[in-house]
Backbone bond lengths (Angstrom), bond angles and torsions (degrees), N, CA, C in turn:
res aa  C-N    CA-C-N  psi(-1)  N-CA   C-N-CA  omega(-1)  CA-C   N-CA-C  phi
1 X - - - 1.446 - - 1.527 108.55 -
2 X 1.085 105.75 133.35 1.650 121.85 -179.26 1.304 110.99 -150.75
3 X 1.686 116.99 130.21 1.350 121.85 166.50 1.378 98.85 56.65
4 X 1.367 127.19 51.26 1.715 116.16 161.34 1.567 101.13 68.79
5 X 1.135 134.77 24.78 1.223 143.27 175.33 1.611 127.42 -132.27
6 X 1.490 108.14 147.09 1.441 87.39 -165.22 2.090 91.29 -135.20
7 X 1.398 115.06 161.82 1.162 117.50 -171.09 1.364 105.69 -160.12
8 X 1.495 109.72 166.64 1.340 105.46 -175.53 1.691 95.53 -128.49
9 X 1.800 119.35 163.64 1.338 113.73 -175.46 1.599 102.75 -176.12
10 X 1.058 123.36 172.72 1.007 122.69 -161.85 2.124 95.49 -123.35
11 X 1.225 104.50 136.85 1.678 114.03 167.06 1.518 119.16 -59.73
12 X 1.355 114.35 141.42 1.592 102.77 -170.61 1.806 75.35 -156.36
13 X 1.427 87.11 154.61 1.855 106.52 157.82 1.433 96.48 44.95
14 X 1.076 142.49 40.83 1.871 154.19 162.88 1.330 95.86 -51.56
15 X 1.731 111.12 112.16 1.427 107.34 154.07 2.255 103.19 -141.09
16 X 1.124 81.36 174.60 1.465 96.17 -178.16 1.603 129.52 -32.72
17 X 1.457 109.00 -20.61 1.297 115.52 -172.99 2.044 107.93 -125.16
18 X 1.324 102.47 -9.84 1.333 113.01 -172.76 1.269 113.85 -171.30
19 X 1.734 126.68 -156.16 1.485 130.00 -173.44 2.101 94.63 168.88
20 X 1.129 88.11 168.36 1.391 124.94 -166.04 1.264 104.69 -104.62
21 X 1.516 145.32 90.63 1.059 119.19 -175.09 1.510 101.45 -116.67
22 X 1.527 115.23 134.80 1.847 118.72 -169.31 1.731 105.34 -108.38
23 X 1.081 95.49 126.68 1.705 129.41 -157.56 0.994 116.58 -168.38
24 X 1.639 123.64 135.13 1.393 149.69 162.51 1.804 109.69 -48.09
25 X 1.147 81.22 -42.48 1.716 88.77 -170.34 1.445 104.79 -80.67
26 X 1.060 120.58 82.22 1.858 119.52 172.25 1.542 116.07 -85.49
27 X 1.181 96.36 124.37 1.815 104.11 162.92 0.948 141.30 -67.66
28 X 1.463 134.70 178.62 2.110 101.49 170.95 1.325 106.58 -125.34
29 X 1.400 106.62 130.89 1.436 127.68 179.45 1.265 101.96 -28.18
30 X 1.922 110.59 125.13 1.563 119.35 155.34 1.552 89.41 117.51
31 X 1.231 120.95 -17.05 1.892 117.37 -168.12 1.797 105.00 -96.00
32 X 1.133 110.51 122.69 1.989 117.00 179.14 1.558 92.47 -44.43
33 X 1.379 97.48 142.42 1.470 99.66 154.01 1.840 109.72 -135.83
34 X 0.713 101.24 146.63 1.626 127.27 165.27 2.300 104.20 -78.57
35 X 1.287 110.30 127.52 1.656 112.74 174.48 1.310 71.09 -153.88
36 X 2.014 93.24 154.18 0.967 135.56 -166.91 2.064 115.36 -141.60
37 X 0.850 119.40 111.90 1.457 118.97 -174.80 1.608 108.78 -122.99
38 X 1.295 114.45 157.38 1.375 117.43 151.17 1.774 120.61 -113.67
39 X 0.928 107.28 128.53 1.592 126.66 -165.33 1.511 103.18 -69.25
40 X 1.133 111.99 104.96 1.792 125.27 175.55 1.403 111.27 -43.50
41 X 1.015 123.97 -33.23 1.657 109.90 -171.64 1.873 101.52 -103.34
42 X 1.197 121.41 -21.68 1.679 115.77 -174.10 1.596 112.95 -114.33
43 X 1.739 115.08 -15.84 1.434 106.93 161.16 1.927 85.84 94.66
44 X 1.125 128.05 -18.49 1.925 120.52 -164.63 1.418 97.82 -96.19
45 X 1.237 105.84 161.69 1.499 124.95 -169.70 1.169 102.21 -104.93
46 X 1.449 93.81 130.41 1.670 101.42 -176.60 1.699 90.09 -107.45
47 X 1.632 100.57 153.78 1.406 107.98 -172.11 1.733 98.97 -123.75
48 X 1.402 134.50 121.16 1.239 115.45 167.35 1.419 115.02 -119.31
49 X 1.196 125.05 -174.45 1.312 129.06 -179.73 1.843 111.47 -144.38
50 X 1.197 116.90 138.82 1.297 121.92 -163.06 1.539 128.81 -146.64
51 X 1.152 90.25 -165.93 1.801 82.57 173.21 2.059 100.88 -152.93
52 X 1.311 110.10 114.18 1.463 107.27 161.19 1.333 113.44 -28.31
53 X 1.080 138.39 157.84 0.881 161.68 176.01 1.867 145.10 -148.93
54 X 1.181 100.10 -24.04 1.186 139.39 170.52 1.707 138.21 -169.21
55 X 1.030 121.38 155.63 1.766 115.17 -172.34 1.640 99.15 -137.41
56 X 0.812 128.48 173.77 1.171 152.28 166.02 1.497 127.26 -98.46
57 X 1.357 95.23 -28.64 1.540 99.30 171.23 1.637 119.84 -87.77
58 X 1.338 112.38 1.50 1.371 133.28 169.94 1.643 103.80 -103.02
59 X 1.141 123.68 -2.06 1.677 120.82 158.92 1.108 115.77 -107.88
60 X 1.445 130.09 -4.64 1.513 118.79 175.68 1.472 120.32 90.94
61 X 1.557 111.35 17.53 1.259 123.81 -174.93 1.607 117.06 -76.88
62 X 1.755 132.00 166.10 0.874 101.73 -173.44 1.651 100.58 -98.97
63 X 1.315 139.17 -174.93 0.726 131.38 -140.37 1.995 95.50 -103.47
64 X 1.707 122.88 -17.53 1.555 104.21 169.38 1.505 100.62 -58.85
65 X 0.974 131.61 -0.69 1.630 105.77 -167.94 1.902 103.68 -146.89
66 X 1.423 97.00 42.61 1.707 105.12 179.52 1.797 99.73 -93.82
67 X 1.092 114.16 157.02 1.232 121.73 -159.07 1.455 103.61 172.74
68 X 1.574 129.20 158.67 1.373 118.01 168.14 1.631 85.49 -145.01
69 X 1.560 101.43 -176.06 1.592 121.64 -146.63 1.753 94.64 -125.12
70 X 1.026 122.90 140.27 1.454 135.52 -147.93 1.897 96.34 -145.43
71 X 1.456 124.41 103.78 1.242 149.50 129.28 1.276 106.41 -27.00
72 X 1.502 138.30 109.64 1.556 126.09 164.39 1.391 120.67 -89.37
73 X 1.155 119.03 131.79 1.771 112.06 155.52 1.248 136.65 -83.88
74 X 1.604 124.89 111.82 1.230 121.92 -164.58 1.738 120.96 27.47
75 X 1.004 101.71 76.46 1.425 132.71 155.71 1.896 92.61 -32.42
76 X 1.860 92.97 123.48 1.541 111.95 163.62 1.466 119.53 -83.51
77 X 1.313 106.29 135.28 1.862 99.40 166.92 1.197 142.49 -12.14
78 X 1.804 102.13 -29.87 1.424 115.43 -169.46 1.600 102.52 -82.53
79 X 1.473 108.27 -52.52 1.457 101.53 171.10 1.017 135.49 -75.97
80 X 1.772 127.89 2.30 1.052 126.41 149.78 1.741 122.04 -66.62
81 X 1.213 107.85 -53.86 1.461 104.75 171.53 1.854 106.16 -45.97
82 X 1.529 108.03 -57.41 1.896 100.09 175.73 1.295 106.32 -41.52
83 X 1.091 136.91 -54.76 1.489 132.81 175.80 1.389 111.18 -30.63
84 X 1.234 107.35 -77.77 1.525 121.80 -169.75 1.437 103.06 -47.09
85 X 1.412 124.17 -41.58 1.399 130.52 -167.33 1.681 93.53 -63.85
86 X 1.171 126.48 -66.20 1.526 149.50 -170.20 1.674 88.42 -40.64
87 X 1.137 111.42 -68.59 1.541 100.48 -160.99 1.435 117.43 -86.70
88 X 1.483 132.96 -7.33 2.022 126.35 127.51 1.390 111.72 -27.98
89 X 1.856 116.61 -63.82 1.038 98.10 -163.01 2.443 116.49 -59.75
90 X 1.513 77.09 -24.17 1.713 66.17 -171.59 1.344 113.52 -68.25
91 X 1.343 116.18 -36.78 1.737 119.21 166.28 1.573 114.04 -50.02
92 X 1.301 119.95 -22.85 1.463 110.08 -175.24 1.635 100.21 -86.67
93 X 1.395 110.18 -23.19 1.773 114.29 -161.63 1.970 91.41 -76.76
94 X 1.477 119.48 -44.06 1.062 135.21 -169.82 1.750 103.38 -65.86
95 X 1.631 116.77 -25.30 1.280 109.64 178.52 1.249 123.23 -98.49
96 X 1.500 104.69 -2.18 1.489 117.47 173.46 1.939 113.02 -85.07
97 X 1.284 95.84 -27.98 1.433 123.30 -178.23 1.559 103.56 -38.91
């Protein structure tokens, strides 16, 4: 949710301080946003709070692959543990490799 607006998108490029999230619905860089997830391994809603940072529709992208880039503020417990979860799974993908 941004600016009285609400959208749906998928997480991409997730790291410790922010994430990539790819969606039709782009916000405009510099406006708080409110995202909302449910955590794959515990089923609870993680709630974060952020800051745009970038859009895609301000690079000229086409629109399968528009998405903008999300600044976090103090990251909750819940998405720290998602973190931790996120980056096992890539060590397990890397040991199957």
């Amino acid at each position: 949710m941004s600016e009285g607006s609400e959208g749906v998108g998928h997480l991409k490029n997730v790291s410790r301080a922010g994430m990539c999230v790819r969606s039709v619905d782009l916000p405009r860089p510099g406006v708080p946003i409110a995202l909302q997830f449910e955590a794959p391994t515990t089923g609870t809603l993680v709630n974060l709070r952020g800051e745009v940072r970038w859009s895609s529709d301000r690079l000229g992208a086409d629109t399968s692959q528009s998405g903008f880039g999300v600044l976090l503020h103090e990251p909750p417990p819940e998405f720290r543990e998602f973190f931790r979860w996120a980056i096992e799974q890539l060590e397990k993908e890397d040991e199957q490799a």
